[in-house]
VEXMAR-918716 format. One record per residue (C-alpha): x, y, z; residue number from 1. Coordinates in Angstrom, 3 decimals, decimal comma, always signed. Layout:
N
+----------+----------+----------+-----+
!       xx !       yy !       zz !  nr !
+----------+----------+----------+-----+
!        X !        Y !        Z ! NUM !
...
+----------+----------+----------+-----+
This chain:
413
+----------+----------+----------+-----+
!       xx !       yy !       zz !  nr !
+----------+----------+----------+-----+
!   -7,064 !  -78,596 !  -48,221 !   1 !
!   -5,977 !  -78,009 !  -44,914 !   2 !
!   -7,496 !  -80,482 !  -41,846 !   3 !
!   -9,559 !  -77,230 !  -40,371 !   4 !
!  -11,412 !  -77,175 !  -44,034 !   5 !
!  -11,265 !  -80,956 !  -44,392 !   6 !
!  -13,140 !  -80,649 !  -40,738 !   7 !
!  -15,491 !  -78,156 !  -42,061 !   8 !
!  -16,577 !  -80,261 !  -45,010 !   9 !
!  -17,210 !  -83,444 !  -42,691 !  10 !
!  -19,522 !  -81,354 !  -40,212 !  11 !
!  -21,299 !  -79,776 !  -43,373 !  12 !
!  -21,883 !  -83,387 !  -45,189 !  13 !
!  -22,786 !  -84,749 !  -41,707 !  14 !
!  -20,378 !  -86,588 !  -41,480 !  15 !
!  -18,973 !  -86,374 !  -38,152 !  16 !
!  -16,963 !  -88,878 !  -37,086 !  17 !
!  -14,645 !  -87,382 !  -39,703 !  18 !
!  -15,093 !  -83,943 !  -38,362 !  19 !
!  -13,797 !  -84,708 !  -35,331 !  20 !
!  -10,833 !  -86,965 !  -36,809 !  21 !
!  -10,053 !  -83,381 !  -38,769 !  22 !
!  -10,577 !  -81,175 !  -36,331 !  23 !
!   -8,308 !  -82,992 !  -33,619 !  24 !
!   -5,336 !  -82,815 !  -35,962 !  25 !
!   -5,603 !  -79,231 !  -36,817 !  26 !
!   -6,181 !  -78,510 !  -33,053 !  27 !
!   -2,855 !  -80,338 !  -32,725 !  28 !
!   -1,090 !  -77,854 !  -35,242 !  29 !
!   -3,000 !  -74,966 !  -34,006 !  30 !
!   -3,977 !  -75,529 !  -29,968 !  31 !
!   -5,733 !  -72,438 !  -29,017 !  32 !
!   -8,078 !  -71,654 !  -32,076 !  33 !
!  -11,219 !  -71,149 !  -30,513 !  34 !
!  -13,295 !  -72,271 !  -33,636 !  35 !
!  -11,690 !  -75,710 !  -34,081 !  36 !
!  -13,074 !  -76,552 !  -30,339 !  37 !
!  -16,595 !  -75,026 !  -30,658 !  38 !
!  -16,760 !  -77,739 !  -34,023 !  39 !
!  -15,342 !  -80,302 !  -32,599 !  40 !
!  -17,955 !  -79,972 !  -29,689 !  41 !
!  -20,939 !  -79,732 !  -32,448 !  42 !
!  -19,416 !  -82,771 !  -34,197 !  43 !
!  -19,111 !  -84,896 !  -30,533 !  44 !
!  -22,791 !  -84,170 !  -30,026 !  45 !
!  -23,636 !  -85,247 !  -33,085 !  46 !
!  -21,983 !  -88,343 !  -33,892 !  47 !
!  -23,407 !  -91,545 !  -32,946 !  48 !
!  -22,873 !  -92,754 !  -30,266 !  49 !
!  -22,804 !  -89,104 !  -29,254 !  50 !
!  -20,014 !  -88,054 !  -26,240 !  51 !
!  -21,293 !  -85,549 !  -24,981 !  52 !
!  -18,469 !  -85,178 !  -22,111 !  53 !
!  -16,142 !  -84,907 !  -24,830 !  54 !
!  -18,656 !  -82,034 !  -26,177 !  55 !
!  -18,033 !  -80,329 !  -22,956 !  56 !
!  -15,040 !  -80,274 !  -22,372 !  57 !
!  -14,148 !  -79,157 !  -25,515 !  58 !
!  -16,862 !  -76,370 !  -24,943 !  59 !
!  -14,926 !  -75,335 !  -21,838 !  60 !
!  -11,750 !  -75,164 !  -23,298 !  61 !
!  -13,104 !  -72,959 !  -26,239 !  62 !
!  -15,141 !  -70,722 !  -23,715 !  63 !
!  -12,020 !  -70,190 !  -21,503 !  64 !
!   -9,242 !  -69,100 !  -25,075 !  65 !
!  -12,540 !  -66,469 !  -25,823 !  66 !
!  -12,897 !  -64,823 !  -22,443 !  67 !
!   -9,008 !  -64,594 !  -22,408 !  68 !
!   -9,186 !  -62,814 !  -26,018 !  69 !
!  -12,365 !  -60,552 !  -25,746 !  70 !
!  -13,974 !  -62,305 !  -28,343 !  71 !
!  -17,427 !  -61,452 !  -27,656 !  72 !
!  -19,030 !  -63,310 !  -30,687 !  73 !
!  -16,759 !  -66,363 !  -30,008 !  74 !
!  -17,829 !  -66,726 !  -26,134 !  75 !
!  -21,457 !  -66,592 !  -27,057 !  76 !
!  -20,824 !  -69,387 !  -29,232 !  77 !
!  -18,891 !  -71,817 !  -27,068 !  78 !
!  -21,253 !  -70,619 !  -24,164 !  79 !
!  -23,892 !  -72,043 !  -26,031 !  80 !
!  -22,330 !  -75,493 !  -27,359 !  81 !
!  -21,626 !  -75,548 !  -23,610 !  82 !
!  -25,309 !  -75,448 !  -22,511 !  83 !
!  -26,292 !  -78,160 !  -25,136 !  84 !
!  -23,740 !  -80,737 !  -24,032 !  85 !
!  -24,768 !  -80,021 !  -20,140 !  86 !
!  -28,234 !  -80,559 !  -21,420 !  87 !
!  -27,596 !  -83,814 !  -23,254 !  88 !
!  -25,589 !  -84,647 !  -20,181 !  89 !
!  -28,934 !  -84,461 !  -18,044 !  90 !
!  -27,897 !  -81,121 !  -15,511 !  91 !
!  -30,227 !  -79,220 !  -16,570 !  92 !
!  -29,962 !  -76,493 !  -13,992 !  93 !
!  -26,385 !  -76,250 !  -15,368 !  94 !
!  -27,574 !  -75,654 !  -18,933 !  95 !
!  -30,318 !  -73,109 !  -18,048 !  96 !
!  -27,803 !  -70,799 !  -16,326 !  97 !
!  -25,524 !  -71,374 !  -19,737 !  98 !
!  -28,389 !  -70,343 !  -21,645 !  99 !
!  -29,253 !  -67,544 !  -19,321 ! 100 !
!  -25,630 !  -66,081 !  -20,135 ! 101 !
!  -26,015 !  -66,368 !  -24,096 ! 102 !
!  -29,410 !  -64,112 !  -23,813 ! 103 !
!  -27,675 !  -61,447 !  -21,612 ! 104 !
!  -24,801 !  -61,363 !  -24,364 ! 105 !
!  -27,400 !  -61,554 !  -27,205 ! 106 !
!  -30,951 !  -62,223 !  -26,140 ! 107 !
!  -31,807 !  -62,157 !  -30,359 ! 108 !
!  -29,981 !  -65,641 !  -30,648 ! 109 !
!  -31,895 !  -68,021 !  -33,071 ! 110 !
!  -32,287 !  -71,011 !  -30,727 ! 111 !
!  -32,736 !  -69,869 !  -27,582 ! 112 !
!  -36,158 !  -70,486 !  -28,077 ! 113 !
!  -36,691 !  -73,878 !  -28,728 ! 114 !
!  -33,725 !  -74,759 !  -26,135 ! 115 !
!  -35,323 !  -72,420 !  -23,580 ! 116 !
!  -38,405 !  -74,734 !  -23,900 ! 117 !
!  -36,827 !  -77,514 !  -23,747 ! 118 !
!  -35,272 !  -76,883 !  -20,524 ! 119 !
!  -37,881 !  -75,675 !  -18,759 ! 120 !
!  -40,239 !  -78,285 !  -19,548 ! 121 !
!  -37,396 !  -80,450 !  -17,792 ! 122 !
!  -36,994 !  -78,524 !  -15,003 ! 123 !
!  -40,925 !  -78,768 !  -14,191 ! 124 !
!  -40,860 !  -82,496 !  -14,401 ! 125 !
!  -38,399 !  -82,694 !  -11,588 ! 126 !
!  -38,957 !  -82,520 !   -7,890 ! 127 !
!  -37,517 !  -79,660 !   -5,412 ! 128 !
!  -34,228 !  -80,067 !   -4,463 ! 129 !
!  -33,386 !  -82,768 !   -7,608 ! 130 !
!  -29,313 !  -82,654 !   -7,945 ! 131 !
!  -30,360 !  -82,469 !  -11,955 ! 132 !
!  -31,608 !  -78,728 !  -10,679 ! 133 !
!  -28,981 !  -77,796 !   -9,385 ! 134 !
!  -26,267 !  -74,889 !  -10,603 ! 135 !
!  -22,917 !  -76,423 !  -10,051 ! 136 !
!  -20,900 !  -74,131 !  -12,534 ! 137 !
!  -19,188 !  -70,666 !  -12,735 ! 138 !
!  -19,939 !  -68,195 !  -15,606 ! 139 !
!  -16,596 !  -68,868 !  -17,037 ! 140 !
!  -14,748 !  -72,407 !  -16,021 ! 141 !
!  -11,479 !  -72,827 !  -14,379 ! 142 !
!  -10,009 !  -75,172 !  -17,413 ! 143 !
!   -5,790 !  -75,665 !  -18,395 ! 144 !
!   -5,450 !  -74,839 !  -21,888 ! 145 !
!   -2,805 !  -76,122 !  -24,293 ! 146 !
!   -0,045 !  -73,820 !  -24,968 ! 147 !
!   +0,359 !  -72,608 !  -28,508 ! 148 !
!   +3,301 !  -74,006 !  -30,217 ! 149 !
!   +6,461 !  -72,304 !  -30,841 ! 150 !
!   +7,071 !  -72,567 !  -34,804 ! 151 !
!  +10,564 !  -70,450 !  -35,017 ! 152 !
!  +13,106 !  -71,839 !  -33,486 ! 153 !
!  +15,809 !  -69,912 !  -31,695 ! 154 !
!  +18,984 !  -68,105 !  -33,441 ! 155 !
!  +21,705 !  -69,424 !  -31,543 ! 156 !
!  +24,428 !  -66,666 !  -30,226 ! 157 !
!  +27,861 !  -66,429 !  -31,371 ! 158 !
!  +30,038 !  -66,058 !  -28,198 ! 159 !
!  +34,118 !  -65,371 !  -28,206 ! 160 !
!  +33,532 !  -66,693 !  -24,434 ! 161 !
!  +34,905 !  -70,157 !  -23,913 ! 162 !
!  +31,816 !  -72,342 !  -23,943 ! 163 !
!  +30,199 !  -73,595 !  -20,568 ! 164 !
!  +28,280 !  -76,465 !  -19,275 ! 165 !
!  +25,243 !  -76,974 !  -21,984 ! 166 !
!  +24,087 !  -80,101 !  -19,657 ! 167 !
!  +20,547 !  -80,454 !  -18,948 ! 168 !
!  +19,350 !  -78,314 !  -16,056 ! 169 !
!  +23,018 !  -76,126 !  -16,508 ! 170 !
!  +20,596 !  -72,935 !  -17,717 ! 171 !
!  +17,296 !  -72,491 !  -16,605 ! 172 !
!  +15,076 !  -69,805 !  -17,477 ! 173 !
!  +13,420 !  -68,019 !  -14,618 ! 174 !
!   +9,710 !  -69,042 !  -14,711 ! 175 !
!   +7,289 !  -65,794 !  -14,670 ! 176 !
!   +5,718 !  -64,729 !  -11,099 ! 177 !
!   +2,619 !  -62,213 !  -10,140 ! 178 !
!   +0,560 !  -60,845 !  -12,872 ! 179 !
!   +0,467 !  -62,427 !  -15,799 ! 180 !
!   -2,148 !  -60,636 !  -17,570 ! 181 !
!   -1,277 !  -56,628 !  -18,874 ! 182 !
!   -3,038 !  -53,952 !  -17,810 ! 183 !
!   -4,502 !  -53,224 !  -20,478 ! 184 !
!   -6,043 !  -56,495 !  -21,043 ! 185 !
!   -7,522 !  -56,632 !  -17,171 ! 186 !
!  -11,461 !  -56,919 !  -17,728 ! 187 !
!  -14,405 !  -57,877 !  -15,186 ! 188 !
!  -17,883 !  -59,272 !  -16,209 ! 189 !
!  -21,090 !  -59,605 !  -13,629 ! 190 !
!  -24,386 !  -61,113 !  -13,261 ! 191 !
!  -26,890 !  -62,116 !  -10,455 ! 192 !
!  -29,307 !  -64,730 !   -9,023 ! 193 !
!  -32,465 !  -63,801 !   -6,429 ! 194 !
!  -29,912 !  -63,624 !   -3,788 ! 195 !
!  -26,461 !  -62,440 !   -4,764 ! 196 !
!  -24,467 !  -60,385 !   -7,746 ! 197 !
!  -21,199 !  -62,457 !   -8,960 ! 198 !
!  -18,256 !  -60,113 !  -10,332 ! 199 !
!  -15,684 !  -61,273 !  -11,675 ! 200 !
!  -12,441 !  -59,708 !  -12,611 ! 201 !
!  -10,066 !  -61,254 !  -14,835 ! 202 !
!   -6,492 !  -61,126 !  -13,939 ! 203 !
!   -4,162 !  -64,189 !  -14,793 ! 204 !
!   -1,698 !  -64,836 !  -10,973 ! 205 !
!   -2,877 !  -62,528 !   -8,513 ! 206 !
!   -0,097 !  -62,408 !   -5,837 ! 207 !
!   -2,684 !  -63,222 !   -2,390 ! 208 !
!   -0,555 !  -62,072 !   -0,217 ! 209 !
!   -0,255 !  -58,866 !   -1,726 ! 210 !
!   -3,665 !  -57,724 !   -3,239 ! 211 !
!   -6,045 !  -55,727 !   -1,168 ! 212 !
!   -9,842 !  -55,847 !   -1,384 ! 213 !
!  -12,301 !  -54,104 !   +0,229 ! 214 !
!  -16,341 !  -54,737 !   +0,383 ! 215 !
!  -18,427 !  -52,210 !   +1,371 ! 216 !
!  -22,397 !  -51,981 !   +1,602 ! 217 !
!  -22,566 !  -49,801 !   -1,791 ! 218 !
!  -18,676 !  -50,205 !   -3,067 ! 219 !
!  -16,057 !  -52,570 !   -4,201 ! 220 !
!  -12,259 !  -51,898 !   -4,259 ! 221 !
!   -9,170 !  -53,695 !   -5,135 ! 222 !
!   -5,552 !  -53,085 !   -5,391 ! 223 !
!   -2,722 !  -55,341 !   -6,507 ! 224 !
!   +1,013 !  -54,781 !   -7,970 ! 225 !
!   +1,732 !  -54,994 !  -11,020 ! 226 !
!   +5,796 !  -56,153 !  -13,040 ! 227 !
!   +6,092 !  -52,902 !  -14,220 ! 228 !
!   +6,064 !  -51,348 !  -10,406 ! 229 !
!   +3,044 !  -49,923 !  -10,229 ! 230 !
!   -0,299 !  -50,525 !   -8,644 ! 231 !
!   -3,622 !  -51,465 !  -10,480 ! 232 !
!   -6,712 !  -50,286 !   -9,115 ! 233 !
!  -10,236 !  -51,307 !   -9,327 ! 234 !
!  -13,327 !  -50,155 !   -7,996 ! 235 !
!  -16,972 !  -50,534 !   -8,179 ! 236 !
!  -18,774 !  -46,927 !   -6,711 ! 237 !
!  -21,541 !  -47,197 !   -6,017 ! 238 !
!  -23,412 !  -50,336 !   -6,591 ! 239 !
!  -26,547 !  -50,036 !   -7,848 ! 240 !
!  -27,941 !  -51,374 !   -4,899 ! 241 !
!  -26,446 !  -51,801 !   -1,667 ! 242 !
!  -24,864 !  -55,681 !   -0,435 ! 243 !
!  -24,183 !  -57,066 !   +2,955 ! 244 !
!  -20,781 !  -56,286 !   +3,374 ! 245 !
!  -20,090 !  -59,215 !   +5,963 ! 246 !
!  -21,970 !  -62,009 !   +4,230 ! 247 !
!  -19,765 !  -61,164 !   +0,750 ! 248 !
!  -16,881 !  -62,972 !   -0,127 ! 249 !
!  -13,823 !  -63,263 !   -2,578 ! 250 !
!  -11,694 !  -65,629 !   -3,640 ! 251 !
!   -8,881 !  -65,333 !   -5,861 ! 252 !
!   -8,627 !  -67,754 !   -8,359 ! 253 !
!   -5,918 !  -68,595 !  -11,276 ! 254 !
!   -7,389 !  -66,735 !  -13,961 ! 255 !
!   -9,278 !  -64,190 !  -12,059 ! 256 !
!  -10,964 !  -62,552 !   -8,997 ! 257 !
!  -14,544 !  -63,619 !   -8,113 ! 258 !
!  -16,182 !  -61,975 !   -5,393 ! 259 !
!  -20,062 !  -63,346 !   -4,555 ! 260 !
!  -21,627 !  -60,248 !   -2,764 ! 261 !
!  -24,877 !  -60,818 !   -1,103 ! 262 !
!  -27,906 !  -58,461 !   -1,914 ! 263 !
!  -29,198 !  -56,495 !   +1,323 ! 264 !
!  -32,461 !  -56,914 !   -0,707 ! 265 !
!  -33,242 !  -60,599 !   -1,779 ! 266 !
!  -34,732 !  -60,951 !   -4,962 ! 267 !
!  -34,338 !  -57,459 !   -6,253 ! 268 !
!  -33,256 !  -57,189 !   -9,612 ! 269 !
!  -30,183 !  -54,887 !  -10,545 ! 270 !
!  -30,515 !  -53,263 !  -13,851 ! 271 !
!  -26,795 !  -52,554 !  -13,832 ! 272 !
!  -23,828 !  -53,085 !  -11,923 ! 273 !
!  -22,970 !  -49,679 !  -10,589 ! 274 !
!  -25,146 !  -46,529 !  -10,858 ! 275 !
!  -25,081 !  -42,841 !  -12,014 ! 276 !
!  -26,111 !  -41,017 !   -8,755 ! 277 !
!  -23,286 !  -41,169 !   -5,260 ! 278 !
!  -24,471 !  -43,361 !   -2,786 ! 279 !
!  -24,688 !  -41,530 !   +0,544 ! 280 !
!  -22,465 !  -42,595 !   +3,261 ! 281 !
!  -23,143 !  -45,375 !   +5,892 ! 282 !
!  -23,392 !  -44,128 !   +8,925 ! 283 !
!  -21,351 !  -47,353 !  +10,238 ! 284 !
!  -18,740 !  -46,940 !   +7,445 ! 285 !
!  -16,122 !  -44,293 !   +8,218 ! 286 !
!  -15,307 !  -41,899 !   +5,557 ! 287 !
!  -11,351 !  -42,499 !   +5,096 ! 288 !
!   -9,889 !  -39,361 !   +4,135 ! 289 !
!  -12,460 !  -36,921 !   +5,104 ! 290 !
!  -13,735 !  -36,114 !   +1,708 ! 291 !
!  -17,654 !  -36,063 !   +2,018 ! 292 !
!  -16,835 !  -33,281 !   +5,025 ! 293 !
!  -14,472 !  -31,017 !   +2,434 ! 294 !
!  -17,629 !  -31,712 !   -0,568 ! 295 !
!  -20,163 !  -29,961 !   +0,966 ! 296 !
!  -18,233 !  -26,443 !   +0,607 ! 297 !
!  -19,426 !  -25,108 !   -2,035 ! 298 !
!  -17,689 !  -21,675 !   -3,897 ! 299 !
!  -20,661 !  -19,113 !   -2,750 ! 300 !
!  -21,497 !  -15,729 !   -5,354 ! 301 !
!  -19,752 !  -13,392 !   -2,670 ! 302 !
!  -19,032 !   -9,780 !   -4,353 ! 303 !
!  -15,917 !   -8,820 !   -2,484 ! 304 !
!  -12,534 !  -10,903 !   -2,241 ! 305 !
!  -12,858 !  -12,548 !   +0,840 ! 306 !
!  -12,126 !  -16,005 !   +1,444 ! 307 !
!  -15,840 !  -18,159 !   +0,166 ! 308 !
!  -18,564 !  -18,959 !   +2,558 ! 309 !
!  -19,410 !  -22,913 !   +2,469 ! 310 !
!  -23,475 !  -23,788 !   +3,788 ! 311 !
!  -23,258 !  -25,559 !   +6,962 ! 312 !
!  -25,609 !  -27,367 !   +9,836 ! 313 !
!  -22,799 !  -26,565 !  +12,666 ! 314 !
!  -24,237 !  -24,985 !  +15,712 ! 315 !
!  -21,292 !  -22,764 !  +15,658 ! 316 !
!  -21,803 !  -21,146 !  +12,279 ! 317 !
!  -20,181 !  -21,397 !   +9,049 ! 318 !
!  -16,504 !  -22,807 !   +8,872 ! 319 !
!  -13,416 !  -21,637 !   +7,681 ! 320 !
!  -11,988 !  -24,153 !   +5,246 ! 321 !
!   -8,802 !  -22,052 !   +4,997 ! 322 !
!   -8,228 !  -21,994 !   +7,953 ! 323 !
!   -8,660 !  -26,107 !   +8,068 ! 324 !
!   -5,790 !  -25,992 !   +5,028 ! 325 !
!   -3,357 !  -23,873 !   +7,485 ! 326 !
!   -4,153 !  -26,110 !  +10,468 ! 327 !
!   -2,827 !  -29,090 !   +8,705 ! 328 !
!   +0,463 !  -27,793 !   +7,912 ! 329 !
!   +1,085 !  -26,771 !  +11,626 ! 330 !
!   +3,305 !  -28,780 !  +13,339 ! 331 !
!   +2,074 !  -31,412 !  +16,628 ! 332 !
!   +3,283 !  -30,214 !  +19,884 ! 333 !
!   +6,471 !  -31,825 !  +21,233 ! 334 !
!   +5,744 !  -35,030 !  +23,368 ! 335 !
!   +5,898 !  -38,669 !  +22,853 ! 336 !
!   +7,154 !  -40,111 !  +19,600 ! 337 !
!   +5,198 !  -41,822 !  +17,492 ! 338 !
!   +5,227 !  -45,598 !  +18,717 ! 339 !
!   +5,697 !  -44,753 !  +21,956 ! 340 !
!   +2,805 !  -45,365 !  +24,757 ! 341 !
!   +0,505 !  -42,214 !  +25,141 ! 342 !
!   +1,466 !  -40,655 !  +21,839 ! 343 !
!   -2,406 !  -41,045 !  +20,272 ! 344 !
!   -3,588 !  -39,715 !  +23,726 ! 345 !
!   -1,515 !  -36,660 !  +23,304 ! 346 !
!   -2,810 !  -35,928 !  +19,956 ! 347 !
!   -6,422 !  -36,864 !  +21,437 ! 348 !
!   -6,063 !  -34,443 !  +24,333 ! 349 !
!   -4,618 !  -31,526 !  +21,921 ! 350 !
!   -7,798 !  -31,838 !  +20,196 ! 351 !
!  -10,402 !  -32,220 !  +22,824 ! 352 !
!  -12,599 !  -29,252 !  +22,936 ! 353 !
!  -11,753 !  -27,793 !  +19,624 ! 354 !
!  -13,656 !  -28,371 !  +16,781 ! 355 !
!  -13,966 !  -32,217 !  +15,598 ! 356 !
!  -13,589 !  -32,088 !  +11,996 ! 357 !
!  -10,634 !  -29,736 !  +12,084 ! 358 !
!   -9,128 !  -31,984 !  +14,926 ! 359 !
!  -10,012 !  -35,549 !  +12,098 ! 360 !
!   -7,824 !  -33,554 !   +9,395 ! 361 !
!   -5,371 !  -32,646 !  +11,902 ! 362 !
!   -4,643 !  -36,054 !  +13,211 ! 363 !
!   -5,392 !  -37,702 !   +9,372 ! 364 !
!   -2,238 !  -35,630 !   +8,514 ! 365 !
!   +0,047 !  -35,664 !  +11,532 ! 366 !
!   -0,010 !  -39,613 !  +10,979 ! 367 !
!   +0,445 !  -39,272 !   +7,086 ! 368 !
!   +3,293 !  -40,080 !   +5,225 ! 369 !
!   +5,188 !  -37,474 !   +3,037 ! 370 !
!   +3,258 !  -38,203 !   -0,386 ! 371 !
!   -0,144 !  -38,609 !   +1,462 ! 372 !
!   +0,772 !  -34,690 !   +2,556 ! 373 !
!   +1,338 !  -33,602 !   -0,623 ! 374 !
!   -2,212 !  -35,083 !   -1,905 ! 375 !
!   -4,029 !  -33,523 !   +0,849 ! 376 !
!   -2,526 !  -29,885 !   +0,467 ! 377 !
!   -2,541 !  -30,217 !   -3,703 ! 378 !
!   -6,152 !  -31,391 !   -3,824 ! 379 !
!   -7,495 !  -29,012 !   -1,752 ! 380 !
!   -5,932 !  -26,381 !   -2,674 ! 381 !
!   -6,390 !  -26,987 !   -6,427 ! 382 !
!  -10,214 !  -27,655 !   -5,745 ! 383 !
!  -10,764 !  -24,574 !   -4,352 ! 384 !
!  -11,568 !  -26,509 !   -1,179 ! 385 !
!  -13,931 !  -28,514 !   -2,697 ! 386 !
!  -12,173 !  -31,961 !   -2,723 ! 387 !
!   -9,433 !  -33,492 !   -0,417 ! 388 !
!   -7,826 !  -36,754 !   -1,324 ! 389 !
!   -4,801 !  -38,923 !   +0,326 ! 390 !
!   -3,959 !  -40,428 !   -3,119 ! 391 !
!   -0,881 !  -39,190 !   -4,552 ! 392 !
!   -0,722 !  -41,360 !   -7,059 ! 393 !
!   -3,858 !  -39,966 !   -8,620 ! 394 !
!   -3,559 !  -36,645 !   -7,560 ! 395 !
!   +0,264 !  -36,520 !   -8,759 ! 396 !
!   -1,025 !  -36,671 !  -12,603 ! 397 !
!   -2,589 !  -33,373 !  -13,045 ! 398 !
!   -4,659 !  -30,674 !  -11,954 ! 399 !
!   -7,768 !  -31,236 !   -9,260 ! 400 !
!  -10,769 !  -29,851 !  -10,681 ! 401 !
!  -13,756 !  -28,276 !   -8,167 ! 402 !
!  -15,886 !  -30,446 !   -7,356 ! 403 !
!  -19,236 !  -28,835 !   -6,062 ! 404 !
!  -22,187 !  -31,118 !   -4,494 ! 405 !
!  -24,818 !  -31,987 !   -7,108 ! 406 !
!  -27,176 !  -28,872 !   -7,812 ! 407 !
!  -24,800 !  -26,090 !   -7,110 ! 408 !
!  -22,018 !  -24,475 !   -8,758 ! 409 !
!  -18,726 !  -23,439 !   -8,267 ! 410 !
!  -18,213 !  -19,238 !   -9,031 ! 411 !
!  -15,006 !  -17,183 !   -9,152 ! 412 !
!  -14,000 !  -15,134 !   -5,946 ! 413 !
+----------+----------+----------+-----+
């Protein structure tokens, strides 16, 4: 029988000072299985005298391998043997946020009940302000874990090469920078208090200097590089409900992004993180690449072949989108060079008196770069005017669809 079912057998017979004698030597052989720490955190609560640090630390460590592996079942369980040794440990506004976690992962969980009780009746018997009350912890802790132990050992190369300096410190291998974490395993996770939502987006060495993040009032984005090259990108739009943009923060972490945005309603309850209808623009929040302006053309049911008619508000009639896609391509008049002093007044003073959105696109693509050209032109042309983007890298992997406001639809012409 192997010290994991010898461990097993102690907890089941009660017996649990063996339990944890069992389950520390098959952590030992086996240093990130998940289970071993979640039962050797029951057994630590358990035995007498109880150690309940030792409980949650253990709980930690087990909470922190699950996150990492997507176990869902797994982090509900060390979540849980978390909340009963920060109970037993007397912070019981620790443990209630713990136990608030397991019910939004599984609110049909067997003890919640009777724990739920339990720390509410503690709560009540405390006065305001009580550091017992407080909620010191993060959803997920910032814990090392052991590394899991190499079993093969290395096939050593035959060389013909005359051999070199084997010393100590003669060959070192090159210790891994940036992202750690692959793509593919990138995940975030969310919840909220009265006042603010916590995301979280898990993403093992996060280069600071190089990853980009941007709050908005009803949208989150982020950017960083990845080994192989390229770019990851991540983005909340739009919130469910909106956030004070100034009064959020993020900080970037070992494991992971967390970013605390502040509701712009306190106490209002989210249902979700993000939400199914668009979130109209901020009239303080400038619309990047002009997109909103090119989505409100809409392909009208015209029965010759002219070029479609788009709904507008302008005092000057309906505009010529075409016309917009031909303007961009034009070259700026001769003058100063970009860089030079009076070369955005130039491009200003072309401008002045001629339509404004036509002179926005025209000055968002005399200052663009060659691939944020390409997007503009394949976008909108692809969209049947409908959609304009600056994103190559998006627009690069196929086709633009149209993209009609919400109500109407988009008709051959």
């Amino acid at each position: 029988m192997d010290q994991a079912a010898k461990g097993a057998a102690a907890l089941q017979a009660k017996d649990y000072s063996a339990a944890v004698t069992h389950y520390t030597e098959a952590i030992s052989i086996s240093p990130q299985a998940v289970d071993y720490y979640i039962k050797r955190s029951t057994a630590y609560t358990r035995i007498s005298p109880p150690d309940y640090s030792a409980a949650h630390s253990d709980a930690d460590v087990a909470l922190t391998l699950a996150s990492r592996r997507g176990k869902r079942e797994l982090i509900i369980q060390a979540q849980l043997r978390r909340a009963i040794a920060l109970f037993s440990l007397e912070r019981y506004g620790d443990a209630k946020a713990c136990f608030d976690w397991v019910k939004e992962m599984n609110k049909d969980e067997k003890s919640l009940q009777i724990w739920g009780m339990k720390v509410e009746n503690k709560l009540k018997g405390l006065v305001e302000g009580d550091v017992k009350t407080k909620v010191t912890i993060q959803r997920y802790p910032e814990v090392e874990v052991p590394e899991q132990k190499q079993d093969k050992k290395p096939i050593p190369v035959r060389s013909s090469e005359p051999s070199k300096d084997r010393s100590p410190g003669a060959e070192q291998t090159p210790k891994a920078e940036g992202v750690q974490t692959p793509a593919n395993k990138i995940r975030h996770e969310w919840y909220q208090t009265d006042d603010t939502v916590v995301v979280s987006l898990f993403a093992k060495g996060l280069p600071k200097d190089k990853t980009t993040i941007d709050i908005r009032s009803t949208s989150l984005a982020v950017s960083f590089p990845l080994p192989t090259g390229s770019d990851y990108d991540f983005s909340l739009d739009p919130f469910w409900g909106k956030v004070d943009a100034a009064a959020s923060t993020a900080k970037i972490l070992a494991t992971k992004v967390e970013f605390v945005l502040k509701k712009a309603t306190a106490g209002q309850k989210w249902p979700s993180l993000e939400s199914d209808t668009p979130a109209a623009p901020e009239k303080n929040e400038k619309n990047d690449d002009g997109a909103e302006e090119v989505k409100r053309a809409v392909l009208a049911d015209n029965s010759t072949n002219s070029a479609p008619s788009y709904p507008t508000s302008s005092k000057s009639g309906p505009k010529n989108w075409d016309k917009v896609a031909n303007d961009l391509t034009k070259k700026p008049k001769k003058g100063n060079k970009d860089g030079e002093e009076g070369a955005d007044d130039g491009l200003e003073e072309e401008f002045e008196g001629a339509d404004p959105v036509n002179g926005f696109f025209q000055q968002l693509y005399s200052h663009a770069d060659p691939d944020t050209r390409r997007a503009m032109m394949k976008s909108y042309q692809e969209s049947n005017g409908t959609a304009l983007s600056t994103n190559w890298s998006e627009v690069g992997k196929g086709k633009v669809e149209t993209q009609p406001p919400d109500g109407m639809e988009a008709k051959p012409w």
